[in-house]
Backbone bond lengths (Angstrom), bond angles and torsions (degrees), N, CA, C in turn:
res aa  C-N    CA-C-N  psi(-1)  N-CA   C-N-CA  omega(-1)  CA-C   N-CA-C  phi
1 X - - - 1.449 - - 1.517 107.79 -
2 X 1.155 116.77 125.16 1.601 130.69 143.04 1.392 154.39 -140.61
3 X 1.293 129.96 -174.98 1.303 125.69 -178.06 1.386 111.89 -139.12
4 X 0.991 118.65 112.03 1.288 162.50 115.38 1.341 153.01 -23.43
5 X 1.614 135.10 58.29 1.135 133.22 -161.05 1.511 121.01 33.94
6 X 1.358 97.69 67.36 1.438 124.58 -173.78 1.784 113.64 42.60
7 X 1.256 99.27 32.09 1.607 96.13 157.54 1.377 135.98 -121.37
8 X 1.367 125.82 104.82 1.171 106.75 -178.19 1.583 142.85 -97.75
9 X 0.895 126.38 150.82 1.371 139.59 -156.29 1.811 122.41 -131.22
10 X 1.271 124.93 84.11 1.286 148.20 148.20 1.741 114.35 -45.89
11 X 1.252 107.40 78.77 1.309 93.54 167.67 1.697 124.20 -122.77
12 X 0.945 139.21 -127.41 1.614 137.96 178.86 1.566 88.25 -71.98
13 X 2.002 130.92 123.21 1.114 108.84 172.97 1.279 102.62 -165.89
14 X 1.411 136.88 -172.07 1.641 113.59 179.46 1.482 122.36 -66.49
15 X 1.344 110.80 13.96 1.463 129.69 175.96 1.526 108.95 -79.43
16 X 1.280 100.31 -44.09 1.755 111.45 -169.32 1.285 119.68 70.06
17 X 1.650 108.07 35.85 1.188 111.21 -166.35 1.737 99.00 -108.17
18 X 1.285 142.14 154.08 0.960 127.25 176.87 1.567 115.61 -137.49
19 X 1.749 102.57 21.27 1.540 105.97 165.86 2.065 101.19 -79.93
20 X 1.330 64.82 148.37 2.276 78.99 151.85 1.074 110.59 -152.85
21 X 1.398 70.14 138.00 2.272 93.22 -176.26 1.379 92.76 -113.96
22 X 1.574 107.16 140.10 1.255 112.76 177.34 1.932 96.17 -116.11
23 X 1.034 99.73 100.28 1.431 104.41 -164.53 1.598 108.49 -119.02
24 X 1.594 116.93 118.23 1.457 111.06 -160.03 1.914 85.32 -109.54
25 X 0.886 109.73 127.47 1.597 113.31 176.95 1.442 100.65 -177.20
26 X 1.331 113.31 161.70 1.458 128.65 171.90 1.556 106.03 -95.00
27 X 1.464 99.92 -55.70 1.426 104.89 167.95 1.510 143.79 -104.85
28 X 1.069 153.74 -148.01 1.643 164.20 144.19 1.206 118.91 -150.61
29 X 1.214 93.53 157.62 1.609 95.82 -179.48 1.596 99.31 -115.71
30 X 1.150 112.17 -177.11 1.511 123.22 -160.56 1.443 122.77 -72.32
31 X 1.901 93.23 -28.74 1.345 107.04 175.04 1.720 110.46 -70.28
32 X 1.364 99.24 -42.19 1.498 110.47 -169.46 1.578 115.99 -52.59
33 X 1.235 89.23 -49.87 1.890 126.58 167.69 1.882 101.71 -30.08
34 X 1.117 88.08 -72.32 1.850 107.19 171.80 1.360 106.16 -20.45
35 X 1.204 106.67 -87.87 1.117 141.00 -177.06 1.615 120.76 -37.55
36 X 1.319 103.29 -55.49 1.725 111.03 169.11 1.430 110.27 -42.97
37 X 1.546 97.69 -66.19 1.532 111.41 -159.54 1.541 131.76 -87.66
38 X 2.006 102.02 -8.96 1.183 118.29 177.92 1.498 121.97 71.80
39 X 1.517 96.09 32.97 1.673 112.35 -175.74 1.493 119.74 -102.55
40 X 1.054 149.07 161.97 1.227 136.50 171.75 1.580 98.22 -88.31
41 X 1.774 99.78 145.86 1.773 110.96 164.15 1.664 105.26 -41.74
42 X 1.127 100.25 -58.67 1.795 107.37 -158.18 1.708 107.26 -75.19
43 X 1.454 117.47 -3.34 1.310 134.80 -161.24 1.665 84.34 -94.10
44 X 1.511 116.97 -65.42 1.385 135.63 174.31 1.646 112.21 -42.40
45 X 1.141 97.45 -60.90 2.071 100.10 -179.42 1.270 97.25 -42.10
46 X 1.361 132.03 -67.31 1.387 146.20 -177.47 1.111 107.74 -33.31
47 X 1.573 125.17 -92.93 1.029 124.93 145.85 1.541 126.88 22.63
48 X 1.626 113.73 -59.74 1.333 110.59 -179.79 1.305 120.15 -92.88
49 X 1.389 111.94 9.77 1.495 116.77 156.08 1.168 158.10 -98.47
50 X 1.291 85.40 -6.81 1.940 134.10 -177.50 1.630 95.18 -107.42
51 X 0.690 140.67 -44.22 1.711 130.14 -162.12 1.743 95.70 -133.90
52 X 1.656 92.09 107.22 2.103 102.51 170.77 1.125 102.53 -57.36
53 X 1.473 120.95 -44.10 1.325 110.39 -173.36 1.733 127.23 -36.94
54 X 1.442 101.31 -35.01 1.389 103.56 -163.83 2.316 96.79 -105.05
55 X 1.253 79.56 117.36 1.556 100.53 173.15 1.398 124.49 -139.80
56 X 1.345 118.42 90.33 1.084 98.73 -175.74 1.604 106.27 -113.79
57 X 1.842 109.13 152.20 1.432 123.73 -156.20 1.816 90.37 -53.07
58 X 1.559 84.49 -171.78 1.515 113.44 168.34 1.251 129.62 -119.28
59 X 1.063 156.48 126.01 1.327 134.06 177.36 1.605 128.05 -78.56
60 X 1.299 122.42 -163.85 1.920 93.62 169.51 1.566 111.11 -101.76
61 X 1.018 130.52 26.50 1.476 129.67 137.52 1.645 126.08 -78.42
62 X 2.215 109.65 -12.61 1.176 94.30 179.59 1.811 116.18 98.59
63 X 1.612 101.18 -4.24 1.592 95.98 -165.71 1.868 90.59 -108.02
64 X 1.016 115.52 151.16 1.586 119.83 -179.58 1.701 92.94 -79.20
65 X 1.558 84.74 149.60 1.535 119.48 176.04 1.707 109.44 -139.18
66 X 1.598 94.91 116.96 1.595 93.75 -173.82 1.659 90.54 -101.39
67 X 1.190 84.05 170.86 1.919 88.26 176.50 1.703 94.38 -122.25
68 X 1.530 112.83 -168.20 1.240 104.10 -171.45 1.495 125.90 -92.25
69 X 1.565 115.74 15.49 1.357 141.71 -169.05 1.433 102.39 -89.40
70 X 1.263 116.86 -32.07 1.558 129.03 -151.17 1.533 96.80 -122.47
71 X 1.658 120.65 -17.72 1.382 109.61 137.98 1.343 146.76 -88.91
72 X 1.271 87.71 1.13 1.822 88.87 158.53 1.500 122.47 -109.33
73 X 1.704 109.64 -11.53 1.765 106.84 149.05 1.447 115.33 -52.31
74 X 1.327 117.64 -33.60 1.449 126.01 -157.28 1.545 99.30 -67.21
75 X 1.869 92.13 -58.58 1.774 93.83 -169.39 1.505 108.84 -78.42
76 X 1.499 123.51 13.81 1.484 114.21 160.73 1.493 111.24 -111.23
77 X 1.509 121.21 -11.47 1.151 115.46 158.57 1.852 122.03 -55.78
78 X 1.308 114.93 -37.25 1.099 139.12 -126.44 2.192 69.98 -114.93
79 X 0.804 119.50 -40.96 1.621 114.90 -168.75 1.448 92.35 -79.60
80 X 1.404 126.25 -56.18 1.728 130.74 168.76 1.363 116.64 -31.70
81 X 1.651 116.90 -29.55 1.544 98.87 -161.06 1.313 86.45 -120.50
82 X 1.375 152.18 -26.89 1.381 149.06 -162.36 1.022 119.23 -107.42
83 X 1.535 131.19 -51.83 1.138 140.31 135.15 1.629 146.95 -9.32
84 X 1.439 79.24 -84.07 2.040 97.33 172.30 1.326 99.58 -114.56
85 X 1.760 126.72 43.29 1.550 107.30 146.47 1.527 102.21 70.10
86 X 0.756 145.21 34.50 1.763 122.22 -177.38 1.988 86.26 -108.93
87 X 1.259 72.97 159.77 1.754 92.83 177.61 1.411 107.01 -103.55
88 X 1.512 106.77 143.26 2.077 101.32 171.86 1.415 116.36 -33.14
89 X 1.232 107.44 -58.20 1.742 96.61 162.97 1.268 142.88 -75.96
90 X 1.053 127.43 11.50 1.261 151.30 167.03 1.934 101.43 -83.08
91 X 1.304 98.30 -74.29 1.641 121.34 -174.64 1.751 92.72 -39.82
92 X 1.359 116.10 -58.44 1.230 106.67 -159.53 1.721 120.48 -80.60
93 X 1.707 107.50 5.66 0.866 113.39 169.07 1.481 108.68 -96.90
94 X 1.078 106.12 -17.05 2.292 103.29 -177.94 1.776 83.47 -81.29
95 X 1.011 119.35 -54.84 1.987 102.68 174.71 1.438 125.33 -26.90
96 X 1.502 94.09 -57.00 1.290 109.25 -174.85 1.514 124.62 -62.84
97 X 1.148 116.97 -19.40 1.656 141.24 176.87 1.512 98.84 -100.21
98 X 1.191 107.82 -48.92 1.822 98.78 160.41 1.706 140.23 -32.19
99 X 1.734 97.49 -40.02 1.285 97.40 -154.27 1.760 79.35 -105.02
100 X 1.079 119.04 -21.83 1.546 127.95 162.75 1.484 123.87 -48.13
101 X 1.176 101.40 -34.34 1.561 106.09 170.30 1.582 118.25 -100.02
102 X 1.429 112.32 25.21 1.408 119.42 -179.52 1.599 109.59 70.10
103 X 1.074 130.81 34.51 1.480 107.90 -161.21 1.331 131.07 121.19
104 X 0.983 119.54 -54.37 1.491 134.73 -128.59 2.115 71.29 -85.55
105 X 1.427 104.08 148.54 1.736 120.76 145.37 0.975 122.16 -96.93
106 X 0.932 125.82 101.88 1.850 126.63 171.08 1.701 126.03 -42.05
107 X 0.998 106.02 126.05 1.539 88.94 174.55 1.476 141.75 -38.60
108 X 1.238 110.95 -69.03 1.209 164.95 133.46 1.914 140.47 -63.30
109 X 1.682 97.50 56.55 1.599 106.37 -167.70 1.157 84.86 -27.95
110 X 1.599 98.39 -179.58 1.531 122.46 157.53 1.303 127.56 -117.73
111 X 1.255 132.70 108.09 1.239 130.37 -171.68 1.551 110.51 -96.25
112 X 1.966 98.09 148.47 1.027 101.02 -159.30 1.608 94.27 -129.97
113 X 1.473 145.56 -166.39 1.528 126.88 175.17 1.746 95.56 -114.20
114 X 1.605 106.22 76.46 1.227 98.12 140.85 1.612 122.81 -149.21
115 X 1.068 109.94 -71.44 1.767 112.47 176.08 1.562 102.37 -112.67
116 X 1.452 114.82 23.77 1.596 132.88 -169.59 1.219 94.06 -119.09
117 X 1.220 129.88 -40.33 1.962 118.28 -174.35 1.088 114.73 -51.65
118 X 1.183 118.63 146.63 1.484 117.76 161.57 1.163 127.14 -42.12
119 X 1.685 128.13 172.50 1.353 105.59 176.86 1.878 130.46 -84.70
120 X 2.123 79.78 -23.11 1.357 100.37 -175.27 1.607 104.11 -98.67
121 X 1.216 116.93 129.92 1.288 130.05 -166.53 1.763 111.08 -120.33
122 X 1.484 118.20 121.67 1.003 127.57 -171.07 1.982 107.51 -44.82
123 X 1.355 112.69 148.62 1.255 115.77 -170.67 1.971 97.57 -82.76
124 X 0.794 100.11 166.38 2.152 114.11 -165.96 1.649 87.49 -95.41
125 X 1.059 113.08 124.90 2.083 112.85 153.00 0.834 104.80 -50.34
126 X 1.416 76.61 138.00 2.240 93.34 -176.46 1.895 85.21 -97.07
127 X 1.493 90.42 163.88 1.409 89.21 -154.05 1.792 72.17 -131.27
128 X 1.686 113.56 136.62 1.336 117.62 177.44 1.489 100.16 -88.48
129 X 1.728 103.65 107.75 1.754 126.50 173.86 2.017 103.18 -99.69
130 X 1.064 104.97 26.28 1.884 82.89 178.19 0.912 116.60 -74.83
131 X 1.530 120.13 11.64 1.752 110.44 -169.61 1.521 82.17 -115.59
132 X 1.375 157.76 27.88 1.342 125.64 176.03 1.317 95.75 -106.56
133 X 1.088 110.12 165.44 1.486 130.49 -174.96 1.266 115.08 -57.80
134 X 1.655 139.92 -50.55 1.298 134.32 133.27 1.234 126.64 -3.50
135 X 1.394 128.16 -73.65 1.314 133.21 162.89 1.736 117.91 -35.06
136 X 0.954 99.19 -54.01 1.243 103.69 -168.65 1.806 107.45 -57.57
137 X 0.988 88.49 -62.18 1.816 114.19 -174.09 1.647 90.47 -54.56
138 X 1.343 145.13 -40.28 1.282 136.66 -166.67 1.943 91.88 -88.71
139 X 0.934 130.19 -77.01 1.585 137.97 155.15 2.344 96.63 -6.80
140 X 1.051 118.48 -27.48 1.166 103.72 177.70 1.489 125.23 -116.79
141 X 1.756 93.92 -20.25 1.423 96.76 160.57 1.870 127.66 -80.27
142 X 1.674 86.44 -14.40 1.463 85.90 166.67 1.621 129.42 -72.27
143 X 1.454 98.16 -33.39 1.516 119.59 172.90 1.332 97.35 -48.28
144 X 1.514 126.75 -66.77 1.283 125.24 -153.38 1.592 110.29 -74.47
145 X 1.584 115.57 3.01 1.358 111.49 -179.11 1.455 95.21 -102.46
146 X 0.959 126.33 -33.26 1.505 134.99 -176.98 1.654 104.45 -59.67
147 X 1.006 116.24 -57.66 1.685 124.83 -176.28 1.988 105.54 -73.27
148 X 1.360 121.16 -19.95 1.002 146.04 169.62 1.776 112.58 -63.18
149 X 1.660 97.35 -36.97 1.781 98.97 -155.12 2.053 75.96 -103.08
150 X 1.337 97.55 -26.49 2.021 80.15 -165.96 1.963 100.05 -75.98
151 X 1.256 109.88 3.82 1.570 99.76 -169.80 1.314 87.48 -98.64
152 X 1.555 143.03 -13.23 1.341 125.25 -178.71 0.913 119.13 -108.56
């Protein structure tokens, strides 16, 4: 992804996005915004309250105007949290190392096990316990509720 004398261009990128908009503007508006990035308005407002990074001006009617800097925070915000699992606090810590490295997007955040894990977390092996003593003892108190519920 880049920008280019006010053009921007979405193509095959660590986004994984494979639209391109050839979009000549200085600014957008919120609706437009939508639309590019496949975000909700009210997804976006949010958005600008949870992550400093993302500010975009006002005009003098009051309506936001993103420029094309703050649409490609958007569509890497938007790859951080849907994408690769990151949590608001997670996301706003790969920002924060973001703007730390001058710029640069990392390929490949780095996840670490805390407010960085994904959200969805691999399930634990179930480990076959029918022989422990627990089992058993629950396996007999169930019996006795079962023979319990057919006598009433």
């Amino acid at each position: 992804m880049f920008i280019n004398n006010n053009l921007i261009n979405f193509g095959e990128d660590i986004f994984g996005s494979m639209r391109d908009f050839n979009i000549k503007k200085l600014y957008y508006s919120i609706s437009e915004v939508s639309k590019i990035t496949d975000v909700e308005q009210y997804v976006l407002r949010f958005w600008e309250n949870e992550f400093e990074q993302l500010k975009p001006q006002k005009n003098r009617a009051g309506n936001r105007i993103y420029t094309n800097k703050e649409i490609e925070l958007i569509i890497y915000i938007k790859t951080l949290l849907k994408d690769q699992k990151y949590t608001i606090e997670g996301a706003k810590q790969v920002l924060i190392d973001f703007v730390k490295n001058k710029g640069i997007i990392p390929e490949k955040p780095k996840i670490e096990k805390t407010a960085l894990t994904p959200l969805i977390e691999p399930e634990p092996e179930r480990v076959d316990d029918s022989s422990t003593p627990l089992v058993k003892d629950l396996e007999d108190i169930k019996k006795f509720l079962e023979t319990l519920k057919n006598l009433l």
